[in-house]
N, C-alpha and C positions, 0 to 999 in steps of 0.2 A: 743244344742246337736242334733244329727241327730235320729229323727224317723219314724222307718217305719208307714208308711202311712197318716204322717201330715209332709207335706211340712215348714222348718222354713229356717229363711235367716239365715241362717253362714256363718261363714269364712270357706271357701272349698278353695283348691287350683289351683289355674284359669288353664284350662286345664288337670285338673286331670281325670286320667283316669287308666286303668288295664294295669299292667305290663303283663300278658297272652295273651292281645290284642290290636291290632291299636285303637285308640280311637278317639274321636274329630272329625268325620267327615273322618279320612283317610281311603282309601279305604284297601284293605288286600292285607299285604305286603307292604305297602309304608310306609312313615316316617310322623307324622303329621306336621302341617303348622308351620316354625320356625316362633319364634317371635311375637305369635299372644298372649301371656296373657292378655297385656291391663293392666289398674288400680289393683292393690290391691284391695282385699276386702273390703264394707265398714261397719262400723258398723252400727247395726241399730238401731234408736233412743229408749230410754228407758222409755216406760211410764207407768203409772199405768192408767190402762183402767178403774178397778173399780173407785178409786177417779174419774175420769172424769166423769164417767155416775150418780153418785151417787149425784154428783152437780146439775142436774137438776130434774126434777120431772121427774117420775115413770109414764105414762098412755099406755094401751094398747090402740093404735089409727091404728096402722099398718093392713094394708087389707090384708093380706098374711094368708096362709093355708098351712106348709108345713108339706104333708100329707105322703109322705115316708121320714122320718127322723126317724133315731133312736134317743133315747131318750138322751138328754146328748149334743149332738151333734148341733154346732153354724149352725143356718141356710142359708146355700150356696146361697145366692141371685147372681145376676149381673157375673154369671159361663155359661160356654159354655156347662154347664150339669143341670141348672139349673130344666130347664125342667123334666127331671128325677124327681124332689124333689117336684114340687108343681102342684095345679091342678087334679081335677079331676080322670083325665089318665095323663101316663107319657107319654113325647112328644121325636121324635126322635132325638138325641143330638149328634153333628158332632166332633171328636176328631181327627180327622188329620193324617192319613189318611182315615181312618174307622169312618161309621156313625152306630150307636148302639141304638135298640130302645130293651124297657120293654115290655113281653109279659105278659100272665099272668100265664103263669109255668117257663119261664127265661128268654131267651133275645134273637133278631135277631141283627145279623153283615150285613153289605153291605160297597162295597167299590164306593163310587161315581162319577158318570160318567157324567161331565159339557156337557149341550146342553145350545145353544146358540140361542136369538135371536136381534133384534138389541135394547132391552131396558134392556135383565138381562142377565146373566148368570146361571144358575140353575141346580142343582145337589139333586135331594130329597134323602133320605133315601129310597132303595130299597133293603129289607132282599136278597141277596143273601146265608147266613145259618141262619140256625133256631137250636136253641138249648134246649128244654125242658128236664130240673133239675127236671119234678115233683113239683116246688112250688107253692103256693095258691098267694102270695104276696112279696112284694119286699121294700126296706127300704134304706138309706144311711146312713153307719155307719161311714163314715170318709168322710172327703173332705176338697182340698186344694187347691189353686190357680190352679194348671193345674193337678191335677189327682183326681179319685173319689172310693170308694167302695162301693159298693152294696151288701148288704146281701140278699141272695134268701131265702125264709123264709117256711116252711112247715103249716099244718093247724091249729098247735098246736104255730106256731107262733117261733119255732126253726128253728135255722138258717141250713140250708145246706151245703151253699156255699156262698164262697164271690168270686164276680167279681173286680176287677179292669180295668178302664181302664184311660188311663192318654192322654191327647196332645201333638201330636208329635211321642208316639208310634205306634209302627204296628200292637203290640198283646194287645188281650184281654183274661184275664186269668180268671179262676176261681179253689180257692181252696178248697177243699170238709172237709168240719168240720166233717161230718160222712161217712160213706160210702157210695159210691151214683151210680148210672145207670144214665148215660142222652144219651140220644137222639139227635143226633147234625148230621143234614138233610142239602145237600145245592139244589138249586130249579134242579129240574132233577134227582137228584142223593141221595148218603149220602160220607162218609168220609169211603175209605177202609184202610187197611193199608197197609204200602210200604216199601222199603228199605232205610233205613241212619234212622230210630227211628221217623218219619213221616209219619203220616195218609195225605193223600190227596184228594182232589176231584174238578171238576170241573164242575163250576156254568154258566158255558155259555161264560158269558162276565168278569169274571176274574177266577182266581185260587186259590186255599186256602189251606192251613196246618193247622196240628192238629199237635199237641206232647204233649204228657202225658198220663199217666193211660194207658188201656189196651184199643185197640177198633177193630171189631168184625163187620162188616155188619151193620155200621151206628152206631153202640153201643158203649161209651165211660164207661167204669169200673173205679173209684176210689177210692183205700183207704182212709181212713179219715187222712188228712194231706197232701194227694197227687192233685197236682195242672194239671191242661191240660191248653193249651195257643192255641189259633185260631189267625190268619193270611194271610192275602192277598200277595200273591205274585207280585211285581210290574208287568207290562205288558210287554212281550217279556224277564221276566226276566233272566240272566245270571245264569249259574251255580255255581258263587259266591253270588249272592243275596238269592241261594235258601238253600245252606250252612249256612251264617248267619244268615238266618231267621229260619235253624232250629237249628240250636246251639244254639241262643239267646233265642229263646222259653221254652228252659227247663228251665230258671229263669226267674220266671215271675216279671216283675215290682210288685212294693211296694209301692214305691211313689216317689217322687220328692223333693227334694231339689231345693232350689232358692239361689242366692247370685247375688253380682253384685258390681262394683265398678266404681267410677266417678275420671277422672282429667281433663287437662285445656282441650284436644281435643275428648275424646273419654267419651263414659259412656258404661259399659259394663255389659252383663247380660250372667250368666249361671245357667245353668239345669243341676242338677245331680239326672240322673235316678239312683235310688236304685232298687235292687232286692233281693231275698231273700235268694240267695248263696252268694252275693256277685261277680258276676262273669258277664260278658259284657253282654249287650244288642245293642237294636238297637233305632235309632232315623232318623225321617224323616224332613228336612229342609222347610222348608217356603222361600219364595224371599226376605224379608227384612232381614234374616239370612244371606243372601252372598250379599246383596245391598250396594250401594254405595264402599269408600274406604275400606272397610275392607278386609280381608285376604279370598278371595273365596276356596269353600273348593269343590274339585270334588272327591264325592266319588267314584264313576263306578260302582254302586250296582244297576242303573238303576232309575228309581224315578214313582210316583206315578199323576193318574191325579188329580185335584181340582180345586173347582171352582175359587184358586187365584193363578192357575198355579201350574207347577208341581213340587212336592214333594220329594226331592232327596233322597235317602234312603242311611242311613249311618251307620257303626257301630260304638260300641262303647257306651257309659255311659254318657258323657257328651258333652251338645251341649253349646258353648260360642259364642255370636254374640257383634256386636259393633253396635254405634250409634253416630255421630258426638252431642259433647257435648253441650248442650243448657242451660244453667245457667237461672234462672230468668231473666224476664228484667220488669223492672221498667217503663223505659220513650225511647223515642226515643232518635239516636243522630241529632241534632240540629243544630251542630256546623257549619256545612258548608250553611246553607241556608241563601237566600240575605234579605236584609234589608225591600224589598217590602212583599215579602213571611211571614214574620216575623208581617210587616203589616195588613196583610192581615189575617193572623190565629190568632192574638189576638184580634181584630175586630171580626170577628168569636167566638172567646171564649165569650168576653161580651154576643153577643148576645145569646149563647146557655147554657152559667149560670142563664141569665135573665129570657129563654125561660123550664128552668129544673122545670119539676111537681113534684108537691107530691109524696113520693114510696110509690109505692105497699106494697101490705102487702104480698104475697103469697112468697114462697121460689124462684121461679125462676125470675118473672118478678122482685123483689123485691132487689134479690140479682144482679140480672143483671143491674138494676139500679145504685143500690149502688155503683158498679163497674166502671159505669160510670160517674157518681158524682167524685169519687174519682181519676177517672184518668183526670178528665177537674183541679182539683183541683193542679193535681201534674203540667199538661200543665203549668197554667197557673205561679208555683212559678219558672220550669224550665225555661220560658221565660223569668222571673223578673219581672211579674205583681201580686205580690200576693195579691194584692189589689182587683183585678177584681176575685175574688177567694176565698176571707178571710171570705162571708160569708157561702158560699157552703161547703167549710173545716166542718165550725162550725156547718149545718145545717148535713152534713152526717155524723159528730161524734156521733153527737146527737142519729142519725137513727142507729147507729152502738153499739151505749150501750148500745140500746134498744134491740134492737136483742140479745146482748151479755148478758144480766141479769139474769144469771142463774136462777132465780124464776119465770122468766116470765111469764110462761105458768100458775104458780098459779095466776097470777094477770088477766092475760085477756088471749083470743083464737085466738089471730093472731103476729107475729114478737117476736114468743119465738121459741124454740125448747124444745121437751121432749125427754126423752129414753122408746122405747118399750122393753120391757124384753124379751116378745115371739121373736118377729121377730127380738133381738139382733141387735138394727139399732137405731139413732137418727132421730126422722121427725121431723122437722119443722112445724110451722103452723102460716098461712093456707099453705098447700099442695097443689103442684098445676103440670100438666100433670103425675098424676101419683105418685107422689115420696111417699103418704103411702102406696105405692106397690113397695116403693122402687124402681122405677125408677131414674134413671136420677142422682142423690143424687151427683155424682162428677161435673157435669154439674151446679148444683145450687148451692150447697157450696162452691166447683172453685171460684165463682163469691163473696162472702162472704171472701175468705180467701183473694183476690187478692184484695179487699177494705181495710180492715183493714190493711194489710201487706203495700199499699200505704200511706195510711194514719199514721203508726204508727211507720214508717221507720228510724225514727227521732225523735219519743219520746219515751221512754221507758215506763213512767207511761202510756202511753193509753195502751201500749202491754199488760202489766201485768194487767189491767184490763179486756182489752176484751178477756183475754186469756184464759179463766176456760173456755166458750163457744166456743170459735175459735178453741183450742187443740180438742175439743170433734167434732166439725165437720171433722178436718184433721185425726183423729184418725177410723172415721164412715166411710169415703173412703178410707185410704190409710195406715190403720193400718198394720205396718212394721211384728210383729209377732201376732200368734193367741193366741187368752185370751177366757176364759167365755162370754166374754162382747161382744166380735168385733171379725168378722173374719179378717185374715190376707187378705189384699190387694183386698178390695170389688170388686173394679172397674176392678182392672188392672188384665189381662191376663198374665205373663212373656212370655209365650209360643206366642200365636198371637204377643205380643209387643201392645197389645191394651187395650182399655179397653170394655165393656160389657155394655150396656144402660138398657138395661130391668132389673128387679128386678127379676121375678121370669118365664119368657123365654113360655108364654105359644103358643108356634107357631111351628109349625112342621119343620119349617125352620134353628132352633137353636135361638142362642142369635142375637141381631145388636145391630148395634152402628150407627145411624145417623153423626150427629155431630160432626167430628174429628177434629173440630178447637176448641172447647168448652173445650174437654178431654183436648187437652195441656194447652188453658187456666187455666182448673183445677188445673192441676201439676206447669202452672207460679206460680196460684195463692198460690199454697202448697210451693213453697219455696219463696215466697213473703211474706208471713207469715211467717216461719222457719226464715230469715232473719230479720226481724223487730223484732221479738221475741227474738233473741240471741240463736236457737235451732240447731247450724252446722251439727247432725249429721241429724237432718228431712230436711235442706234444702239440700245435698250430696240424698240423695234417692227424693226427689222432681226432680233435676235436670236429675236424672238417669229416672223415669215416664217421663217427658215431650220429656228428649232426643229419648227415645225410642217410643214413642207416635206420636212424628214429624216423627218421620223415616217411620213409616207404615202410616202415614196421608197421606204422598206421597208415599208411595209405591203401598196401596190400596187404596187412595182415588182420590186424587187430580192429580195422575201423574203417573198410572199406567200401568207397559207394559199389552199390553189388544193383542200383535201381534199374538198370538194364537188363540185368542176366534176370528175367520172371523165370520164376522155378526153381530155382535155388532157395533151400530153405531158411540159413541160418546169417547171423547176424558177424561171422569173420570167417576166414580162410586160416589152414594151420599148413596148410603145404603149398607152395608154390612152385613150378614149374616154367621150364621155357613156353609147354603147351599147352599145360594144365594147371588148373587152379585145386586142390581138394578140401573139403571137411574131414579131416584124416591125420593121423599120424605115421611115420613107421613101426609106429611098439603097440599101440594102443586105439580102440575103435573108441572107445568112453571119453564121451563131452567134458568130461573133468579134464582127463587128458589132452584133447584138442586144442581146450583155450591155455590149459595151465604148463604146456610147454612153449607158449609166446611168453610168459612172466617170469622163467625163470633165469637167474636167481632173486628176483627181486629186490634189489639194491638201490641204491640212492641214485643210480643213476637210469633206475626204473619210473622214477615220477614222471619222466618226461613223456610216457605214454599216454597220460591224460592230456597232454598240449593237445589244445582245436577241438578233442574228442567233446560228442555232446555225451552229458550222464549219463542218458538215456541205455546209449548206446552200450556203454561199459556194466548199466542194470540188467539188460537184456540177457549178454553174453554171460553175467556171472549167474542167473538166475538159471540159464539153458545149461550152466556145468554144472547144478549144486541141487537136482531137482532133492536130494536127498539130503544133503546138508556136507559141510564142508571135513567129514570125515571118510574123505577120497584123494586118494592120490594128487598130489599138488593143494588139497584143500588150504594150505594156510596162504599159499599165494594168490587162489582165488579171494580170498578175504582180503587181503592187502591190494588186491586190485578192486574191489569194489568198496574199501575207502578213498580210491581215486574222483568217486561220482562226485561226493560234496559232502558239506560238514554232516548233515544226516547219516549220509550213510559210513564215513567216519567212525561216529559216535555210534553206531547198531555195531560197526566192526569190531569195535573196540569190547563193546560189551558181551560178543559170541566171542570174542576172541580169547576172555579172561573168565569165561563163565560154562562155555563149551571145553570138556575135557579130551571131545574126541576129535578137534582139526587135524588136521596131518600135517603134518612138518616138514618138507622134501628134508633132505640131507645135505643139502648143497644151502640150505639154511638152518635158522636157529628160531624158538619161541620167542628170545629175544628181540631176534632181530624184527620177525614179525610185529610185535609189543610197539616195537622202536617205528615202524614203521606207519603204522595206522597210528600211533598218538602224532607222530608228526603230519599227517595228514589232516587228521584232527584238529590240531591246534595252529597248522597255516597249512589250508587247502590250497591243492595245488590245479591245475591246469589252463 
């Protein structure tokens, strides 16, 4: 069922939209885009979250504080509002178009203005309105994948007023529980009132609307019930964008709806803005919204600057985007490579089975292991040597039960998982960059579900046994609806098409996400499991994450139009931000590093980073990591990614790859795999 202000996946009607108004992106007055529904709806898998968590032991291990939460309410980690929630102070959290920080009577808005230099992009939070409700403190009463509420709280700890503000929209609302005076100031000025039912004023370097309640010389009046909604006006904007944006204002968003649906070409994802008449709003586009084949939507409402390009302002209730559909992949195809090649990468397998350590015990190196164990194991029976393989199988089953044993963590404190109750999250332990802060938690389960799911692809009894723990990790990132237990969809953003790395976002910057080759991993590995498991409807929403995960990997990562921001040096981004864009790592300043943690671990279901890319583009980036040659950190994935360009370069890959003694290997791969990699590139290029 649809409610206001908790976002669930339903069956919505793809393109649904108000018969009163254009919808979907069309501008006013025209007809929206024929033909663009895409996939049916899909349902989304059915779990009982309690049974799952209840399987494991109970310990509060979780290093998290979230300090404005109201009481009741699942703790919003790995959100592009996180910040809001935990911490000290609440930090400023960027929603697209509008960045919105907590004061300590209400809240400042600003609309962000990208400066450029040749390593980041950057856009901070700069209050352009100030709004003081009178509150002492501040709290989050709801929150859902892409919208949020905030209760402004008086000193007696009574709520005022609730804000909303959601990704993607323009406005930020708040509706008054009692009766209320606030103060809503923009720098220079305040908000007078005007004609067409809109207060206005202007803040220097943008524009801004008021509607709602009564206001008087900066003074905002509201009865108890009555809402006021704040908005930027795009730049230079049209006397149609200034129309919608005050129409759409007097309903203010509620929340959001999610749905989405997957077939053999496309995976599809929409947003259905609620508000509280019922009656149109507005949304603003991101570039992986009108990217690649899909149905580009021009609204003419003008758009919006950011740091990932500009923001196309649309009317309407529902925004629907596509995503070229990415199925799990298991193994590479093989079929076409020569006899020598063949030679060559199973000789390689021996030795890097022979050469495989002990695992970790920590959640990420551990799982990232396992991952690799399991895919040397699949290599080696896809070639027909399962011989050179049969005891690694047995040696990471082993490793996999172990992890899987639901009691673990009563028996000993490393390669079990528990459930925290406070911080509603499953850790792992030992823990490791972070994750009982709930970081990272799709990055290092990814890696756990995409072992098992290799491994178990073919037998059922191992599924059903590693399953009580596997379901509980797939459920702790990527659970479909919201329960007591688990928020819905930890990781993933629907609105960015991303997912979120931090647990609890404490940076002035918003949330990042390093690693976008990991996050698809993740989602291979979520329906690599869903499939081994016999679970169709978690591997259809697996397929729908990665598809849409790949799309913005190359959109914002790896292959991004950057033609606007002049002064920026380089050919991709490696850090992303709610505010900021960087050429940068967390571990590492070295362009090896830069590019060569978007590619790992280079898997088969890493081909799909050349889809749209031009060669060019992928020559550039490998040539700017490798000025010295590929015996650098990540070096063998750089090589593996620029047998992405085309059969040339392929074929050069292949011959440094067998001929070069010093590429570097990460550890979370194999020579092998590498070998396996670029001959299959070689002999059916891909993109």
């Amino acid at each position: 069922m649809a409610v206001a202000l908790v976002a669930v996946l339903v069956a919505v009607a793809p393109w649904a939209g108000d018969d009163s108004a254009p919808t979907d992106g069309a501008a006013p007055g025209s007809a929206p885009d024929a033909d663009v529904s895409g996939p049916s709806d899909a349902t989304p898998p059915e779990v009982d979250p309690a049974a799952l968590v209840a399987a494991v032991p109970a310990e509060p291990v979780a290093k998290i504080d979230p300090v404005r939460l109201a009481p009741g309410v699942v703790p919003p980690s790995n959100r592009w509002y996180s910040g809001l929630v935990f911490g000290d102070q609440p930090q400023p959290v960027f929603a697209e178009p509008l960045s919105f920080g907590l004061t300590g009577s209400g809240f400042t808005l600003g609309l962000p203005d990208p400066t450029v230099d040749a390593k980041v992009v950057i856009a901070p939070h700069v209050p352009a309105v100030t709004v003081d409700a009178g509150a002492t403190s501040a709290q989050i009463s709801a929150a859902d994948p892409v919208s949020v509420t905030i209760d402004l709280l008086d000193g007696a700890g009574e709520v005022l007023g609730r804000v909303v503000l959601a990704a993607g929209s323009p406005f930020v609302s708040l509706t008054a529980q009692k009766d209320l005076t606030l103060s809503s100031a923009v720098t220079g000025g305040s908000f007078e009132a005007g004609d067409g039912g809109a207060a206005t004023a202007d803040a220097g370097t943008s524009q801004w609307g008021l509607v709602g309640g009564t206001t008087d010389g900066g003074s905002t009046t509201l009865s108890a019930g009555q809402s006021a909604s704040w908005y930027a006006l795009p730049p230079d904007a049209s006397a149609a964008a200034e129309a919608t944006l005050r129409s759409a204002a007097a309903d203010p968003v509620t929340g959001v709806e999610v749905s989405y649906g997957v077939d053999e070409t496309v995976a599809r994802t929409t947003l259905t803005y609620l508000t509280a008449g019922g009656t149109p709003t507005a949304y603003v586009l991101m570039p992986h919204h009108n990217a690649g084949d899909q149905p580009r939507r021009d609204c003419g409402l003008g758009a919006y600057p950011s740091v990932y390009g500009d923001l196309e302002l649309c009317a309407g209730s529902s925004l629907t985007s596509f995503a070229p559909a990415l199925p799990a992949a298991a193994e590479l195809d093989l079929d076409g490579i020569s006899k020598d090649e063949r030679t060559a990468i199973v000789d390689a397998l021996a030795a890097d089975v022979a050469a495989t350590p002990a695992f970790p015990s920590d959640t990420y190196f551990g799982g990232k292991a396992l991952n690799r164990a399991a895919s040397l194991v699949v290599l080696g029976e896809q070639l027909g040597v399962p011989d050179v393989v049969a005891d690694l199988r047995s040696t990471t089953v082993d490793a996999l039960r172990e992890w899987a044993q639901p009691d673990g963590c009563a028996e000993r404190d490393a390669r079990c998982v528990v459930y925290d109750e406070t911080a509603r999250s499953v850790i792992g332990l030992t823990p490791s960059f972070g994750s009982e802060e709930l970081n990272d938690h799709h990055f290092h389960y990814g890696y756990f579900l995409a072992a098992a799911g290799l491994l178990a692809q073919d037998d059922a009894s191992l599924a059903d046994e590693l399953a009580p723990v596997m379901n509980l990790l797939a459920q702790d990132i990527a659970a479909a609806l919201p329960s007591d237990e688990l928020p819905q969809l930890r990781a993933f953003d629907p609105y960015a098409g991303h997912s979120w790395a931090s647990g609890t976002s404490p940076f002035a910057d918003g949330n990042n996400q390093e690693s976008s080759s990991e996050a698809v991993t993740a989602w291979n590995g979520l329906g690599l499991w869903a499939r081994a498991s016999a679970q169709p409807e978690l591997e259809t929403q697996a397929t729908w994450l990665a598809s849409t995960e790949a799309l913005t990997a190359r959109t914002y990562w790896t292959a991004p139009d950057l033609e606007q921001f002049e002064g920026f040096e380089h050919t991709m981004m490696s850090l992303n931000w709610g505010g900021k864009r960087d050429y940068a790592t967390w571990f590492s300043p070295e362009p090896n590093a830069i590019l060569g943690i978007q590619l790992i671990p280079m898997g088969p279901v890493q081909t799909a980073m050349a889809t749209g890319v031009d060669p060019e583009r992928i020559r550039a980036s490998v040539e700017e990591a490798t000025p010295g040659g590929y015996g650098v950190q990540f070096g063998g994935y750089l090589l593996m990614y620029r047998a992405l360009a085309g059969p040339d370069d392929a074929a050069a890959a292949w011959t440094e790859a067998t001929s070069l003694p010093d590429v570097a290997v990460d550890d979370g791969s194999s020579r092998s795999a590498m070998l396996a990699f670029i001959a299959s590139a070689k002999a059916r290029p891909v993109g």
